[in-house]
Legacy VTK file of the C-alpha trace (Angstrom):
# vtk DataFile Version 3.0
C-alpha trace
ASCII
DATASET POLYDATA
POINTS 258 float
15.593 32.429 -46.962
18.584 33.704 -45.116
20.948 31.606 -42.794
23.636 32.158 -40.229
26.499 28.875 -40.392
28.456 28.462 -38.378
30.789 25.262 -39.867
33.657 23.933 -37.907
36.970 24.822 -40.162
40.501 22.374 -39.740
42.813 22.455 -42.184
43.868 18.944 -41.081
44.462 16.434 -38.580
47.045 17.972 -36.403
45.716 21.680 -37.478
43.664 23.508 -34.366
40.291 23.866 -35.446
37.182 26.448 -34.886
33.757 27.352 -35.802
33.814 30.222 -38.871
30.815 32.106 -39.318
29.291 32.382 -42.949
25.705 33.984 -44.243
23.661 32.805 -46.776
21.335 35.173 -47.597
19.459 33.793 -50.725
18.945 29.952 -50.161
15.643 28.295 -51.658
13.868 26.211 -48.828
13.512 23.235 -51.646
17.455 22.659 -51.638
18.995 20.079 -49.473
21.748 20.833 -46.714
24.649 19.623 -48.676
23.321 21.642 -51.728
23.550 24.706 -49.347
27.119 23.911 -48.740
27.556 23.932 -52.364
26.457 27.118 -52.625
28.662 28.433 -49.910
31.195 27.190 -51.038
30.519 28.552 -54.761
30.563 32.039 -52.914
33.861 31.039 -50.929
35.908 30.088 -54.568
34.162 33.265 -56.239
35.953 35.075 -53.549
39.216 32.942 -53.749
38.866 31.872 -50.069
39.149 27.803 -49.212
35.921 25.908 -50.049
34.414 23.683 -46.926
35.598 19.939 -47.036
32.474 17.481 -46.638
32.091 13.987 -47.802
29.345 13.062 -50.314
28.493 11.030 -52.722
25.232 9.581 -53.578
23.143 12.421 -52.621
20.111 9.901 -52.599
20.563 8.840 -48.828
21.737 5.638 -49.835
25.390 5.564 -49.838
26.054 7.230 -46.020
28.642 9.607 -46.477
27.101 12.717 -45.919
27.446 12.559 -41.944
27.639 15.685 -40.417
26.395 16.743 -37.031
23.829 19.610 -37.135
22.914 21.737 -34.201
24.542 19.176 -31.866
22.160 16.084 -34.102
23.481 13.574 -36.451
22.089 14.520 -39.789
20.041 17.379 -38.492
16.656 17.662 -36.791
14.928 15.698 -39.024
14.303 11.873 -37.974
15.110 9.290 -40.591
16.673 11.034 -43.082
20.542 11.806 -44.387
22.298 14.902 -44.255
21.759 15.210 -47.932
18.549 14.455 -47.738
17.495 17.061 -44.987
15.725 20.257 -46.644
16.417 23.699 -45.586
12.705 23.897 -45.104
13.458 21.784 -41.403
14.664 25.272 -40.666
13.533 28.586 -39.503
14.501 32.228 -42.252
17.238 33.407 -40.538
18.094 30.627 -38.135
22.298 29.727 -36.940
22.961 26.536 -37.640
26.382 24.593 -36.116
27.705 22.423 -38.606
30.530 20.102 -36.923
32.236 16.495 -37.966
31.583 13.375 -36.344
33.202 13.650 -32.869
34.596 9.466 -32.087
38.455 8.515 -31.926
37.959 6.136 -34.319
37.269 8.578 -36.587
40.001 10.854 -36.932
39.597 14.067 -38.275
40.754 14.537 -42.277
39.963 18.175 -42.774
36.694 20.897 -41.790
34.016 18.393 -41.786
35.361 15.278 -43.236
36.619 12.154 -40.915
37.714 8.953 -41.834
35.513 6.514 -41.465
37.404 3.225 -42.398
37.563 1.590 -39.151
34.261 0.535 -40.251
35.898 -1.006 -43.632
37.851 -3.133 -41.317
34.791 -4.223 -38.776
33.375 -5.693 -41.668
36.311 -7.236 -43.697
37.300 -9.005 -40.412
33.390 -10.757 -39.958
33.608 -11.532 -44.059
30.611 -13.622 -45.151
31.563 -17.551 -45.802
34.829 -18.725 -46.869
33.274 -22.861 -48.188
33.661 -23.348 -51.330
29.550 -23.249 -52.287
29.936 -23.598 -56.294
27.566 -21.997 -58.531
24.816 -19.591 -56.725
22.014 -21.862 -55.793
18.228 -21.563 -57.191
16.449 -18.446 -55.188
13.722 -20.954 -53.724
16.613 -23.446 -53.153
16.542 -22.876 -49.275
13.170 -21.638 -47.760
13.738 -19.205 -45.378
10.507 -18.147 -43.064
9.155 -14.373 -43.572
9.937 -12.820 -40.156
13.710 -13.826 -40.799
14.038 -12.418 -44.164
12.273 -9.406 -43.094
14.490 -9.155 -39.919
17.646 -9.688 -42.106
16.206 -6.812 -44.513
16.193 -4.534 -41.648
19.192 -5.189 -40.546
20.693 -4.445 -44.127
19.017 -1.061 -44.304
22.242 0.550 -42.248
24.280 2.118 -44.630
27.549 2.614 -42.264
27.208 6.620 -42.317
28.374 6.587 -38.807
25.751 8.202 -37.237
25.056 6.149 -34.114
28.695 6.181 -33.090
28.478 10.026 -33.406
25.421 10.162 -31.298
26.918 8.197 -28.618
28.161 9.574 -25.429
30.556 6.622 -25.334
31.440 6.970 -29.459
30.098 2.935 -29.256
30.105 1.294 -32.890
27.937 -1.141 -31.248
24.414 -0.783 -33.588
26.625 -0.980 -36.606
28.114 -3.668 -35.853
24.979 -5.736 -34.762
23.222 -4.937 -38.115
25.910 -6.447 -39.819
26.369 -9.520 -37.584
22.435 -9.919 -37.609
21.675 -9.428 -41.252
23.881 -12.567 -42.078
23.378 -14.700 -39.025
19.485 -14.522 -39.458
20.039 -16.189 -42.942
20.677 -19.893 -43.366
23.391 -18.700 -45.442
25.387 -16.740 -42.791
25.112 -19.931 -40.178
28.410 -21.660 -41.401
30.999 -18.842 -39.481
28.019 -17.419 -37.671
29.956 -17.342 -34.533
33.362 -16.758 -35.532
31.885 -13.858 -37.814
30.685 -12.128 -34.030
33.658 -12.459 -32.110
35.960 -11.208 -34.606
33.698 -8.235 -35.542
33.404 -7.233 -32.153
37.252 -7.848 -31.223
38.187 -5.566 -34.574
35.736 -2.734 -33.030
37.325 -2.696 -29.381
40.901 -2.577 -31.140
39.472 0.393 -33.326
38.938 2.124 -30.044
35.417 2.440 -30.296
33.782 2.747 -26.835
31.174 0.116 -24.712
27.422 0.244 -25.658
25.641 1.044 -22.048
22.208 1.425 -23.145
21.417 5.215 -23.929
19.473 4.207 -27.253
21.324 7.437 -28.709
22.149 4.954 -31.708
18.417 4.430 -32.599
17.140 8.240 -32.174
20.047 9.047 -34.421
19.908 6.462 -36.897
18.655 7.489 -40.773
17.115 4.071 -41.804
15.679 3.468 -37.899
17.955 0.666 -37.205
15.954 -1.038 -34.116
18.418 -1.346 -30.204
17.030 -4.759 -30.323
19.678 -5.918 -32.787
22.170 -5.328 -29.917
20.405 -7.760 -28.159
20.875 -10.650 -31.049
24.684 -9.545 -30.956
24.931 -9.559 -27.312
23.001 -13.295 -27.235
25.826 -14.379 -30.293
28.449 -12.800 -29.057
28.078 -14.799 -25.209
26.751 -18.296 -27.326
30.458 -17.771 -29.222
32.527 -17.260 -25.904
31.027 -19.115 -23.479
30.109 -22.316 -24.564
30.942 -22.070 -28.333
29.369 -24.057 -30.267
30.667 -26.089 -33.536
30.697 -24.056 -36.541
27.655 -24.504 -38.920
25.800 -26.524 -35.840
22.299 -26.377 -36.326
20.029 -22.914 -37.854
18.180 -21.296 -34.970
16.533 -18.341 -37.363
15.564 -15.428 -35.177
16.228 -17.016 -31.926
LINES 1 259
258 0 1 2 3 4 5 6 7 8 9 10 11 12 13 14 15 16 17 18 19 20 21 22 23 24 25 26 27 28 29 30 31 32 33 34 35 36 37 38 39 40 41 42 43 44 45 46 47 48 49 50 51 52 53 54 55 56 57 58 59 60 61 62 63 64 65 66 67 68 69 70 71 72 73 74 75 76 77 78 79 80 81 82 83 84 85 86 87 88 89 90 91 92 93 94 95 96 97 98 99 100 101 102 103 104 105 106 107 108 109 110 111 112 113 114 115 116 117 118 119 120 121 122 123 124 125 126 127 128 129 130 131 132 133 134 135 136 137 138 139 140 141 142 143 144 145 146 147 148 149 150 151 152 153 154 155 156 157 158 159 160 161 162 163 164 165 166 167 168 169 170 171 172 173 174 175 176 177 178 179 180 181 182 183 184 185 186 187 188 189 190 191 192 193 194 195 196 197 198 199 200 201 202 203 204 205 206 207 208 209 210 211 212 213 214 215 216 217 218 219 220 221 222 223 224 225 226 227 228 229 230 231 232 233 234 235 236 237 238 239 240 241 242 243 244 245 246 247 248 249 250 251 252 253 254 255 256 257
C-alpha cells in the first residue's frame, strides 16, 4: 500500500520546526506504524538525508514510549492500542497521515518527534511507595485483601506513563496519570502507611512541572491505550481533599475502595 507522511521535523529544542512530506509507496498493511518509520527512515539513510527521531523501545505496547500523535489522535485512530502497536491496516492505500510529538510544556521538545517525558519520573519519585522499615517480604496470603480492591489496584497499574492523556488534553493535565499511580497503591493495605502524604506531594510535583488543571473533558480516557477509567480522578480528588482538609494521621485506619 502507498502512503503520504507528513512527520513534523525539529532539529532540536530551540530549532523552528515543520511538517516534511515523505511517500511510502510499498508498505505491507501487516507492519506496525513505528515499523513504517523504520522503513522511511531506511530510505532517508540510503539517500544520506537525516533519519526521523522517535522514541521506542519495547515494541510490545508495554513499555509506553512510542507516543506520537497521529492525525491530530494520541497513538492513532485505533482505541486501546500503542503507537507501535497500531497496524497500517487502520489506514486507507494512499491515505496522508500527520505524524506530530506530544504537544504539553512539560514535555519539551528533544528533536522531530521525540519529547522528554521525565517530569513524569519525578511525579512518581516524589509519591515513592513506603519508607518503614517492613523486613523481609511478607507471605503472599499474609494480608487478605478483598477482590474488587485488588482488581481496582490492577487497573490502575495497567498505565504505562506513555503520556498520552496529557497529550490529549486541551489543558496538557497530567491528572489521569497521576491518579493511577496514587490509586494503585492507596487501594492496597500496603500503600495506607504514606497514603496521604504520597497524594499531596504527587500532585504538588505535577503543578510545579507545569502541567495544566483537569476540568472534566474525559480526553484522558478516549485517549488512553490500556483504558485507564476518569473515575480514578475521582479517588485522587476524594484523597487529595481527605489530605488537606482535615488530614488525617498517617497509617490511620484502611478504608479499601472507599
Amino acid at each position: 500500500m502507498k502512503l503520504v507522511l507528513h512527520v513534523w521535523r525539529q532539529a532540536g529544542p530551540q530549532a523552528k520546526g515543520d511538517f516534511v512530506r515523505y511517500e511510502v509507496p510499498d508498505a505491507s498493511p501487516d507492519i506496525s506504524f513505528l515499523e513504517l518509520l523504520d522503513l522511511l527512515n531506511e530510505s532517508l539513510i540510503a539517500r544520506r538525508m537525516e533519519p526521523i527521531a522517535f522514541d521506542h523501545d519495547c515494541r510490545e505496547g508495554i513499555c509506553g514510549s512510542c507516543g506520537v500523535v497521529i492525525n491530530g489522535r494520541p497513538h492513532g485512530p485505533q482505541r486501546h492500542t500503542t503507537a507501535c502497536q497500531l497496524h497500517l491496516r487502520s489506514f486507507q492505500d494512499g491515505q496522508e497521515i500527520w505524524v506530530e510529538p506530544w504537544r504539553a510544556k512539560a514535555f519539551p521538545l528533544v528533536k522531530d518527534l521525540v519529547v522528554d517525558r521525565s517530569a513524569f519520573d519525578r511525579v512518581i519519585q516524589s509519591g515513592g511507595f513506603i519508607t518503614a522499615r517492613t523486613g523481609s517480604a511478607p507471605d503472599a496470603n499474609a494480608v487478605l485483601v478483598p477482590k474488587r480492591d485488588s482488581d481496582l489496584a490492577m487497573d490502575a497499574a495497567q498505565c504505562i506513563g506513555c503520556g498520552a492523556c496529557v497529550a490529549a488534553c486541551p489543558n496538557a493535565s497530567a491528572t489521569l496519570f497521576v491518579a493511577a499511580k496514587v490509586s494503585h497503591l492507596g487501594l492496597l493495605p500496603q500503600g495506607q502507611p504514606e497514603r496521604y502524604s504520597r497524594v499531596v506531594k504527587m500532585v504538588e510535583t505535577m503543578d510545579a512541572e507545569g502541567f495544566g488543571a483537569c476540568t472534566n473533558h474525559g480526553e484522558c480516557m478516549a485517549a488512553c491505550p490500556k483504558g485507564i477509567s476518569v473515575d480514578f480522578i475521582a479517588r485522587l480528588n476524594r484523597d487529595y481533599l481527605k489530605a488537606t482538609l482535615a488530614p488525617p494521621p498517617e497509617g490511620a485506619g484502611w478504608s479499601g475502595a472507599a
